[in-house]
DOMAR-976820 format. One record per residue (C-alpha): residue in three letters; x, y, z. Coordinates in steps of 0.1 Angstrom, whole numbers. Layout:
N
{"ala"; {X; Y; Z}} ...
END
This chain:
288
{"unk"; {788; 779; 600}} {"unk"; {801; 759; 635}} {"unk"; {836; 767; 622}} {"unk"; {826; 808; 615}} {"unk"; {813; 809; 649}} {"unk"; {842; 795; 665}} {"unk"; {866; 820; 651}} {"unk"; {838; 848; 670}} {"unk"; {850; 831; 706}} {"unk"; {879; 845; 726}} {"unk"; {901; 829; 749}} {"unk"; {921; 833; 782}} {"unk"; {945; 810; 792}} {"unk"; {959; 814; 826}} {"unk"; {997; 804; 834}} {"unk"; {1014; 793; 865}} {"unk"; {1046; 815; 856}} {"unk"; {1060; 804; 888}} {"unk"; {1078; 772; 898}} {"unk"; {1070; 775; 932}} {"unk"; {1036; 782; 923}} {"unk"; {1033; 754; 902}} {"unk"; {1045; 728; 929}} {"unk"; {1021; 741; 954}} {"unk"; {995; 731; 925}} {"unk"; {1007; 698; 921}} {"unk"; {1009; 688; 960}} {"unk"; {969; 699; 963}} {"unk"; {953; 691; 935}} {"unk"; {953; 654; 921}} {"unk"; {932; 668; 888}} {"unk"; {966; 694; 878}} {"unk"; {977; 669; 852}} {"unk"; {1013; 682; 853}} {"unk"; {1044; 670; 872}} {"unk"; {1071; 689; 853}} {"unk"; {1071; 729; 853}} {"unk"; {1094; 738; 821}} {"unk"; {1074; 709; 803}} {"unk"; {1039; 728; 811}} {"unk"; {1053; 763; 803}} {"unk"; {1064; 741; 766}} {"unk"; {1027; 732; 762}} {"unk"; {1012; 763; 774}} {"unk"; {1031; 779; 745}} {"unk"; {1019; 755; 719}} {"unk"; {986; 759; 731}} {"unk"; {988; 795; 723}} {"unk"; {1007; 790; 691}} {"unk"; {975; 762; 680}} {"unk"; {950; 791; 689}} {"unk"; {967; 819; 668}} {"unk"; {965; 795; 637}} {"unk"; {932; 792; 642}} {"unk"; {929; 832; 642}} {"unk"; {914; 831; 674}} {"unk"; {921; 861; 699}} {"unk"; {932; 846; 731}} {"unk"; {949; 866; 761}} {"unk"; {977; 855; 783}} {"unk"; {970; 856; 827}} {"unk"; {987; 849; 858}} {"unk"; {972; 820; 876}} {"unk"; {975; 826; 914}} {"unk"; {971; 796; 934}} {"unk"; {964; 810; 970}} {"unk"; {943; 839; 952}} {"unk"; {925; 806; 931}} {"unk"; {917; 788; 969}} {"unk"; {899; 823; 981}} {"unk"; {880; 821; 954}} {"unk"; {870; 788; 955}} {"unk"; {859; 789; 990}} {"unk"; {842; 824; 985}} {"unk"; {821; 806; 956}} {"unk"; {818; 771; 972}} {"unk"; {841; 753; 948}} {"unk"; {856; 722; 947}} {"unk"; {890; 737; 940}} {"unk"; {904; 697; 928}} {"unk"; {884; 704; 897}} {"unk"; {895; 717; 863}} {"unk"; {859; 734; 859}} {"unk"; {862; 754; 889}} {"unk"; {900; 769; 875}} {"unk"; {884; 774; 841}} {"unk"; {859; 796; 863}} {"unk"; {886; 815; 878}} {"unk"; {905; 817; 846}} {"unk"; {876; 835; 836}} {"unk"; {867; 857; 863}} {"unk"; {907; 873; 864}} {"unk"; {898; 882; 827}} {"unk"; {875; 909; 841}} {"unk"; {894; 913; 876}} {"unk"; {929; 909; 871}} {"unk"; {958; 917; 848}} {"unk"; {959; 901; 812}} {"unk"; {979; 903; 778}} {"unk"; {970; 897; 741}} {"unk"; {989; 871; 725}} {"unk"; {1004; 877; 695}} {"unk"; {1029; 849; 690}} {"unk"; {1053; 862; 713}} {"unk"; {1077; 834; 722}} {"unk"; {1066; 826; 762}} {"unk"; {1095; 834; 774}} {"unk"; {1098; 865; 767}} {"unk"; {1060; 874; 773}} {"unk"; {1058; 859; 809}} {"unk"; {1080; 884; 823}} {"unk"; {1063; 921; 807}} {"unk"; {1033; 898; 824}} {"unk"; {1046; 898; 858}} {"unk"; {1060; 934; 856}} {"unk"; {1027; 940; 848}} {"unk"; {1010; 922; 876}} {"unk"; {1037; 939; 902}} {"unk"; {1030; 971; 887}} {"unk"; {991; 969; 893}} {"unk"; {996; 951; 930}} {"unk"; {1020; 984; 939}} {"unk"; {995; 1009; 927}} {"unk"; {963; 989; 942}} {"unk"; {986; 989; 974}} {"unk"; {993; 1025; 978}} {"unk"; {961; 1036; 971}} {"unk"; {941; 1018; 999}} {"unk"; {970; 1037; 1022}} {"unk"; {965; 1066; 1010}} {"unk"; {929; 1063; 1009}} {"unk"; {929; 1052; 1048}} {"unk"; {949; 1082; 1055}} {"unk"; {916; 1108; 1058}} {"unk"; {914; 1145; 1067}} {"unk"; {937; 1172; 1072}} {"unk"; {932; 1182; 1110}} {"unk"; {939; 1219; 1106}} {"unk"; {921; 1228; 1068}} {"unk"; {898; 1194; 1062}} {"unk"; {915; 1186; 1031}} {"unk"; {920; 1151; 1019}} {"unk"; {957; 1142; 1028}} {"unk"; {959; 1111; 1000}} {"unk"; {946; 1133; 975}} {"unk"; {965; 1161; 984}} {"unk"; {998; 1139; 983}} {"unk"; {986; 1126; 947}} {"unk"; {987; 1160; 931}} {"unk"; {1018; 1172; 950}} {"unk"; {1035; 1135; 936}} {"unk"; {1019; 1146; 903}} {"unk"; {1036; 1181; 904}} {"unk"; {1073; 1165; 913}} {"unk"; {1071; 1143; 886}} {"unk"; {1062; 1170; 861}} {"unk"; {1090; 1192; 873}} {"unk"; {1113; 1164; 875}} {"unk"; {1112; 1152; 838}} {"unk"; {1107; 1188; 826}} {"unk"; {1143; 1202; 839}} {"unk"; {1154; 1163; 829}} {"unk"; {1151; 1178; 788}} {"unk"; {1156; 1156; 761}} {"unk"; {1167; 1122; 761}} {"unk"; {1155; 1091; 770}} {"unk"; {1147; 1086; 811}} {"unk"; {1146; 1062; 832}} {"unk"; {1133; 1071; 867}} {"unk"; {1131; 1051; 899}} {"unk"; {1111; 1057; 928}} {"unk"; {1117; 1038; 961}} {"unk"; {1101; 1043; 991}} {"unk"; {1101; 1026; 1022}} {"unk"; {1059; 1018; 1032}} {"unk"; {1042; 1010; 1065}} {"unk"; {1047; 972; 1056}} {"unk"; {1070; 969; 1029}} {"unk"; {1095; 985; 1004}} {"unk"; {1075; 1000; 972}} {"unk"; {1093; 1004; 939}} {"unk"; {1077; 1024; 910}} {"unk"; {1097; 1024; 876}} {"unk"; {1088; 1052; 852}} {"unk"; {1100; 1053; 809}} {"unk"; {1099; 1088; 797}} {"unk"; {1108; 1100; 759}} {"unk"; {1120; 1138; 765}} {"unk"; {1116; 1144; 730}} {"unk"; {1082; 1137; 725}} {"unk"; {1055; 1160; 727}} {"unk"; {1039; 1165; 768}} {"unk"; {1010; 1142; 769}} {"unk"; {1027; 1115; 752}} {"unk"; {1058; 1117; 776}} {"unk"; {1051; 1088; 798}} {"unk"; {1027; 1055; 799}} {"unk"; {997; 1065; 819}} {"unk"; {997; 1028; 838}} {"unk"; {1035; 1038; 845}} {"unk"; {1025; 1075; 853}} {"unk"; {999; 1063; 880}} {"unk"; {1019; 1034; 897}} {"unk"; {1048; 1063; 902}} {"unk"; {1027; 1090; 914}} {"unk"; {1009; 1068; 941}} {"unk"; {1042; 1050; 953}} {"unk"; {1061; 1088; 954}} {"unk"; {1026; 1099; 974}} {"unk"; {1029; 1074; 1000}} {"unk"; {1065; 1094; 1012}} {"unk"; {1048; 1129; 1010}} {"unk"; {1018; 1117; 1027}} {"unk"; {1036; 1098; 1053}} {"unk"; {1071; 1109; 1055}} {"unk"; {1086; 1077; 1049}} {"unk"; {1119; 1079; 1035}} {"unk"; {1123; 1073; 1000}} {"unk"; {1145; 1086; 970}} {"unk"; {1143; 1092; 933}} {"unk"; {1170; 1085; 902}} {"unk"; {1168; 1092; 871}} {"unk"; {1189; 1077; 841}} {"unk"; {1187; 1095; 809}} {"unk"; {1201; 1083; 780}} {"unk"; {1211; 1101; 745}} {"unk"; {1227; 1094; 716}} {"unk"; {1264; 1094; 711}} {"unk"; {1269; 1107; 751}} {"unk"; {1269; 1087; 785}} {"unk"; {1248; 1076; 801}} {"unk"; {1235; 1104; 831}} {"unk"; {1225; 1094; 866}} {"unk"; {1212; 1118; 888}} {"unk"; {1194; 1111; 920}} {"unk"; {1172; 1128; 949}} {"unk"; {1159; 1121; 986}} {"unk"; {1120; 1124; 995}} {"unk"; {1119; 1148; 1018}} {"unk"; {1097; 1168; 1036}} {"unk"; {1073; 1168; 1005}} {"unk"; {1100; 1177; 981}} {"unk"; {1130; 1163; 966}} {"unk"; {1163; 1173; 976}} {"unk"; {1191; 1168; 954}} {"unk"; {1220; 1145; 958}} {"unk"; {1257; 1150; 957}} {"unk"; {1275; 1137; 931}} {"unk"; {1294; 1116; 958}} {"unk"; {1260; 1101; 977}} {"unk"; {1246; 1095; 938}} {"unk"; {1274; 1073; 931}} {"unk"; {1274; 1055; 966}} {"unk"; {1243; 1052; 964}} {"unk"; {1251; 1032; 926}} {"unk"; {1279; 1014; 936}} {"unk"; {1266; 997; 966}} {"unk"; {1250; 962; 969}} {"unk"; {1220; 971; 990}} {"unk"; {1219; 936; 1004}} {"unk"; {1251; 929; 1012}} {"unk"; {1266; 965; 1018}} {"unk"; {1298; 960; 997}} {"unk"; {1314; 979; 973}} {"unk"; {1303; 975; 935}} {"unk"; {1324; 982; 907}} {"unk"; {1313; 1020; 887}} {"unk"; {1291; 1010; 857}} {"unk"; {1311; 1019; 820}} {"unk"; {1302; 1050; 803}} {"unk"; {1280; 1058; 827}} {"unk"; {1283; 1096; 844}} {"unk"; {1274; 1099; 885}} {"unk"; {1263; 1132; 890}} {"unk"; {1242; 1156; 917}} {"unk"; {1206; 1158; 912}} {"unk"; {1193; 1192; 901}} {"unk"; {1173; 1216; 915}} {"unk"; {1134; 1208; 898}} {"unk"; {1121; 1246; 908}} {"unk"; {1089; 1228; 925}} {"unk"; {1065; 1249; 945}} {"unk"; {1064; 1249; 982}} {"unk"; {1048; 1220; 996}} {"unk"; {1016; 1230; 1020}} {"unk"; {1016; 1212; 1046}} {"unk"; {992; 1185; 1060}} {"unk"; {985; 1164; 1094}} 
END
């Protein structure tokens, strides 16, 4: 009956996924049994691999070690304790962002983790801005929400003139304190509301909202792939609540251009560099 019961439990084990992270661990906390970082991320995995045997559902988190401190002081923990990260293990469960294992090899499961993690940060990001925006001066309306459906209608247009084919699309925009990135998957051929991922779908609509709210700078490209044909890059600048297309010429710059460095980068095979397109959105109303 003990056993029975046991297969009932679930489980969340939370992973330092970082090295840097991991060292900080180890120079504050003489209970972190671990001195060697690819030799935990070996153990975490056959950890998980011991608890899928056992047919027990376990999920996969990130463990944060400045967030893990905050919480320890907010809850007057010891944080030099395994009980008090078992604590915070549990309370990211409800409050931060986790995976089911399945047997994935680590490896490959840490980073759709992190990408994950990034993705939710960036969205939780842009909507306190736009949130702190407030009121339209001249009508009363809600600027952040305004600039969410007029993000929303962009997109829409965007991948309906993009057709068939697979797309990838890429938001950049340059925030109040930082450069946001939004990355968005979209399957041309399948039917309209199962086009996109709705995490995807919100992350990319908040980041593009935070240029038409603002007017920060910030651009758009889109990648669409289909079968037996190259590869297609087309790109656009936020502007002035719209997107305005690139030439073929700034597109393939814009490509073949480290962005650190400024120098030149060799043209990507079998892939096309061409103008962005006109999406036929409606006119932007206009908000201050």
């Amino acid at each position: 009956m003990r056993g029975a019961l046991r297969r009932e439990v679930v489980g969340t084990v939370a992973v330092l996924a970082d090295a840097s992270d991991f060292a900080l661990m180890r120079r504050r906390y003489r209970t972190f049994a671990f001195d060697d970082h690819p030799e935990y991320l070996r153990q975490v995995e056959a950890l998980l691999k011991s608890l899928a045997v056992r047919q027990l559902h376990t999920t996969l988190a990130l463990f944060d070690p400045e967030d893990f401190a905050a919480y320890c002081t907010q809850h007057a923990l010891d944080p030099d304790s395994a009980l008090s990260r078992s604590r915070y293990t549990a309370e990211i469960t409800d409050l931060g962002v986790t995976l089911p294992y399945a047997g994935e090899p680590l490896d490959s499961l840490l980073p759709e983790l992190i990408d994950t993690a990034v993705r939710r940060a960036t969205w939780e990001y842009a909507t306190v801005l736009l949130t702190g925006i407030g009121q339209c001066a001249e009508c009363g309306e809600d600027i952040g929400r305004a600039a969410l459906d007029r993000a929303s209608h962009l997109l829409t247009r965007l991948l309906e003139a993009a057709g068939p084919g697979r797309h990838h699309v890429v938001c950049s925009v340059h925030a109040p304190e930082e450069r946001l990135l939004a990355v968005l998957h979209a399957d041309g051929d399948s039917p309209p509301d199962s086009l996109v991922d709705a995490a995807e779908g919100a992350q990319f609509v908040a980041v593009m909202a935070i240029a038409v709210a603002l007017g920060r700078p910030g651009g758009v490209v889109l990648r669409t792939s289909t079968a037996g044909a190259p590869d297609r890059l087309h790109g656009w600048r936020l502007q002035k609540s719209g997107l305005i297309p690139l030439t073929e010429g700034e597109v393939f710059s814009a490509y073949c251009t480290d962005a650190t460095t400024g120098e030149p980068l060799s043209p990507e095979p079998g892939v096309e560099y061409r103008a962005g397109f006109d999406i036929a959105a409606d006119t932007p109303d206009s908000h201050h």
